[in-house]
N, C-alpha and C positions, 0 to 999 in steps of 0.2 A: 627599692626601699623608700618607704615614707620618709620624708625630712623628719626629722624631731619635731619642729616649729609646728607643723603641718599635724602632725599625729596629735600632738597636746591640744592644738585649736577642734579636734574633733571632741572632745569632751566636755566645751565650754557651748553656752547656749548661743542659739542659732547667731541672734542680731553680732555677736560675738564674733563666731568663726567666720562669719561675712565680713568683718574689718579685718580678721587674722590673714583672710586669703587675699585680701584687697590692698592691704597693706603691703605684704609680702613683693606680690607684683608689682606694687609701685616701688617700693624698692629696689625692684629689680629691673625697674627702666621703664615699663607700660603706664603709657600718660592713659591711655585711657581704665586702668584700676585708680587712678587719682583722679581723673573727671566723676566716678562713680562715686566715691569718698566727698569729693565736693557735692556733687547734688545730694549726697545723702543727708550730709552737715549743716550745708550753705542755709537752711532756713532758722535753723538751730543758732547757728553762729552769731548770721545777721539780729536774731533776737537777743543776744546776749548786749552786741555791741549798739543796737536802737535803745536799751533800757538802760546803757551805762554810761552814755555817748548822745542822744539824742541822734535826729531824723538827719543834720545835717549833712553829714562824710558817710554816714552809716554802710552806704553800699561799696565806698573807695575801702573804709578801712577792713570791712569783711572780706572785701580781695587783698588789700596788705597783709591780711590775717595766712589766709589760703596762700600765698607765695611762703611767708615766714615756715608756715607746715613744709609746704612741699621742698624748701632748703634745709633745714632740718629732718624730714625724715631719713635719712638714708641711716641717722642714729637714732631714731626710735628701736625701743625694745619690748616686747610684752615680757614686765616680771612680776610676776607677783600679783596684786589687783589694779596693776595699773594696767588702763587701756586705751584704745586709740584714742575718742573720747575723751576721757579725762584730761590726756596731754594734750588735744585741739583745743579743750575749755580753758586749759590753764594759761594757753598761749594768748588768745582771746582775751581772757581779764586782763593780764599783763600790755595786751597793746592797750586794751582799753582805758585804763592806770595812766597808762606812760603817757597818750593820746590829753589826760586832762590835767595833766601835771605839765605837760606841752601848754595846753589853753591856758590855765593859771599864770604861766611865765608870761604868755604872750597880752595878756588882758592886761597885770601887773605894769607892762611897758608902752602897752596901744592903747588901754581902756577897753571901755565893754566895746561889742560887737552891736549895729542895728538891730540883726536876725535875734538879738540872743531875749528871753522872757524877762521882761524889769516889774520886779515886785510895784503892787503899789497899794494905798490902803484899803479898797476892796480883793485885793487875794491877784491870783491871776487870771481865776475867771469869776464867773458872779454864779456861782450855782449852788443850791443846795443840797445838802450831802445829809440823810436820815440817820443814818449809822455808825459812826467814826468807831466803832470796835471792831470792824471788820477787817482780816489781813487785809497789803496789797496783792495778793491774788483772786480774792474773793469782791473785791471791789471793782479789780479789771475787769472779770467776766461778763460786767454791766458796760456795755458799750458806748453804755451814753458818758461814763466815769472815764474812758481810759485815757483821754487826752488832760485830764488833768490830773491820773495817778502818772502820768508819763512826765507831765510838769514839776511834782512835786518829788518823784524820785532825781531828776536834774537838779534839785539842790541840795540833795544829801551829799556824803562827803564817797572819796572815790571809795574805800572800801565797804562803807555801808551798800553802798551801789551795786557791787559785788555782789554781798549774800540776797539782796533782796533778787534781785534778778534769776541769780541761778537759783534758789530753794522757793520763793514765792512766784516765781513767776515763769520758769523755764520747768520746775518740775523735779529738779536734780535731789536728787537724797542728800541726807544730809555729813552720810561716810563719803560720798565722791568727792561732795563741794567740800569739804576738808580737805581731799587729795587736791583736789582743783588750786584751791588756793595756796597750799601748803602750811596749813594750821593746823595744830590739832583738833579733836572734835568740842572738846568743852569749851575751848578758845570759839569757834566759829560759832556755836550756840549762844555764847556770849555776846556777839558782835552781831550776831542774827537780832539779839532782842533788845540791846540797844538801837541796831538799824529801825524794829518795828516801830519803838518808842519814838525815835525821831522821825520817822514816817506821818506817826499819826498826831504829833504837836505841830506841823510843819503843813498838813493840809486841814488842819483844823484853823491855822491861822491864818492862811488862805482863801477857806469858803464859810467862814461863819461869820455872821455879821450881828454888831451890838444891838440889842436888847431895845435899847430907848430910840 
């Protein structure tokens, strides 16, 4: 007889029952159904934590991420619309959170870091930008942009961080990234467009330069 688990994950679309089966098995001891899970995720992941976190730790803390999953699964559950997914992403923001709320204490007691970007009155780079109405996804796309939408999302605050990353820039809908976070959805729409507001005051302050 089919498990329960097993029979229901038949009903659910493909990319779906491929983490219901994969899950299961890691659950059930097979490192390599969680080798699979990670290279499914691991580039996924790694982008959430480069865009919330910058380039520094980004590959340490994506494996801190991936142990944190793989200790914690043996209580995951599929109910409802929650899915594997969603419970990887939420883990993710939250290290990522906790990661700059970590930095904050430690800057507060050491001062800045060399590595870290110091504002100064030309912006942090010297380039100019046609468009300032554009999202941050739509401005990434231009490759010659990304290293300073990458700079200018490092100073927004940790949760704006958050939506911009997963909704504008990872792709995430806007019902998961409310699961993700644990907001409701008009709450996260909210916090979506104050993030964009302060995105685009903050690289306009950055790359424009006065007039005379």
């Amino acid at each position: 007889m089919v498990p329960t688990a097993y029979a229901r994950a038949a009903t659910l679309p493909t990319a779906v029952q491929d983490d219901v089966y994969l899950v299961r098995a890691a659950q059930e001891g097979s490192a390599d159904a969680f080798s699979a899970l990670v290279d499914k995720y691991h580039s996924k992941v790694f982008g959430i934590v480069y865009r919330m976190c910058g380039p520094g730790e980004a590959e340490d803390l994506t494996q801190d991420i991936f142990l944190r999953a793989l200790t914690a699964l043996r209580k995951f559950q599929f109910q409802g619309e929650s899915s594997y997914r969603t419970w990887l992403y939420r883990i993710a923001v939250n290290a990522c959170i906790n990661e700059l709320r970590r930095r904050k204490r430690r800057f507060q007691i050491e001062g800045p870091s060399l590595d870290e970007l110091v504002e100064t009155g030309n912006g942090l780079m010297e380039r100019s930008i046609p468009d300032f109405s554009r999202m941050p996804h739509e401005i990434a796309e231009r490759h010659e942009l990304q290293q300073l939408v990458q700079a200018v999302i490092q100073t927004l605050s940790p949760h704006h961080r958050a939506v911009i990353a997963l909704i504008d820039l990872e792709g995430v809908e806007y019902e998961e990234a409310a699961r993700i976070i644990g907001c409701p959805l008009g709450t996260l729409k909210s916090r979506l467009a104050r993030a964009r507001q302060a995105f685009g005051r903050k690289l306009r302050r950055y790359v424009e330069k006065p007039n005379n």
